[in-house]
N, C-alpha and C positions, 0 to 999 in steps of 0.2 A: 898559574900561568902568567907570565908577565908580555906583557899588552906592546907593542910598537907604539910609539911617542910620536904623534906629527903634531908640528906647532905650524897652521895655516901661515901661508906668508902674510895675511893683513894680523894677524893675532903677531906674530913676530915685529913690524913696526909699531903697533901697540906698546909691547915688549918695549924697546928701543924709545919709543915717547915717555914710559913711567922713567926709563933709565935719565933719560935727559930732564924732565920735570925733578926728579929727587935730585938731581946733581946741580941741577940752579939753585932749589931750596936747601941742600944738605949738606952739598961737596961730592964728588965724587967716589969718595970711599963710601959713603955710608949709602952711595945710589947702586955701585957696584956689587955692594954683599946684602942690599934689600934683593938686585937681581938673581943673584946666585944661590939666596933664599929659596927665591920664587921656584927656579929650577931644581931645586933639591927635592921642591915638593909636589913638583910633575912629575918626580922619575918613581916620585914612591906611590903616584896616583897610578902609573903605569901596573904596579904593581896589586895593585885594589883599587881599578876606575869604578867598583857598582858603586860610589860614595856621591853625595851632594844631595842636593833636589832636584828633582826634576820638573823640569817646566812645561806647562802645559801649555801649546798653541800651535802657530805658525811649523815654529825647526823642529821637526820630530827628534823624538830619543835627546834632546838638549835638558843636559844636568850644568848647574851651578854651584861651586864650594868657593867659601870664602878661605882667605890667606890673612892673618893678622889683623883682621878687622875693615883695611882699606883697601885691597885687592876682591873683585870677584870673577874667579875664573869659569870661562862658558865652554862647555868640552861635549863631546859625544859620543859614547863608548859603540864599537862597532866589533864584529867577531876578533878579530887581535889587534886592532886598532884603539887607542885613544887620541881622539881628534882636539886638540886645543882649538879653538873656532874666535875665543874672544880673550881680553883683558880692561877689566873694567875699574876704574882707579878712584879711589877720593868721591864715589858718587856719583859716577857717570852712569846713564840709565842704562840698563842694557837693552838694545834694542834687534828685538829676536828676529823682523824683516830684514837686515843687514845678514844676520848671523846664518840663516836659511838659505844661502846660498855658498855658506863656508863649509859645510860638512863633508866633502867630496875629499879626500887625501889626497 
């Protein structure tokens, strides 16, 4: 069963800051098809969200998978729901008080 895809609107500006961070440091083409990457591989999590780790604390049900090593994406699989909740870049902490209030589609 493949899952509905919602990408939180703060996870979405996230989105839109890695895009702009890779386009200062890379060019725009190579910030472009890092994003289009990324989304290739939300639609195939849609398709098998049980995957990552799941984190234990605060945001209930919050799983994290990594993407290429510098991306870690915070999401939380709900009955046909996959909730994108965060995007986390180059080492940002993730910070699961923030994210505890993103899990609502």
């Amino acid at each position: 069963m493949t899952h509905t895809l919602v990408l939180h609107e703060d996870a979405a500006v996230e989105l839109e800051a890695i895009y702009d961070y890779i386009a200062d440091q890379a060019g725009p083409d190579v910030a472009w098809n890092y994003v289009q990457g990324v989304r290739m591989f939300l639609s195939r999590l849609a398709e098998f969200p049980e995957r990552g780790t799941v984190r234990q604390g605060k945001a209930t049900g919050l799983r994290v998978i990594g993407y290429r090593r510098r991306l870690s994406i915070a999401f939380v699989v709900k009955v046909e729901v996959v909730v994108i909740v965060g995007f986390f870049y180059a080492g940002r902490n993730l910070d699961e008080a923030v994210l505890q209030g993103r899990q609502a589609p």
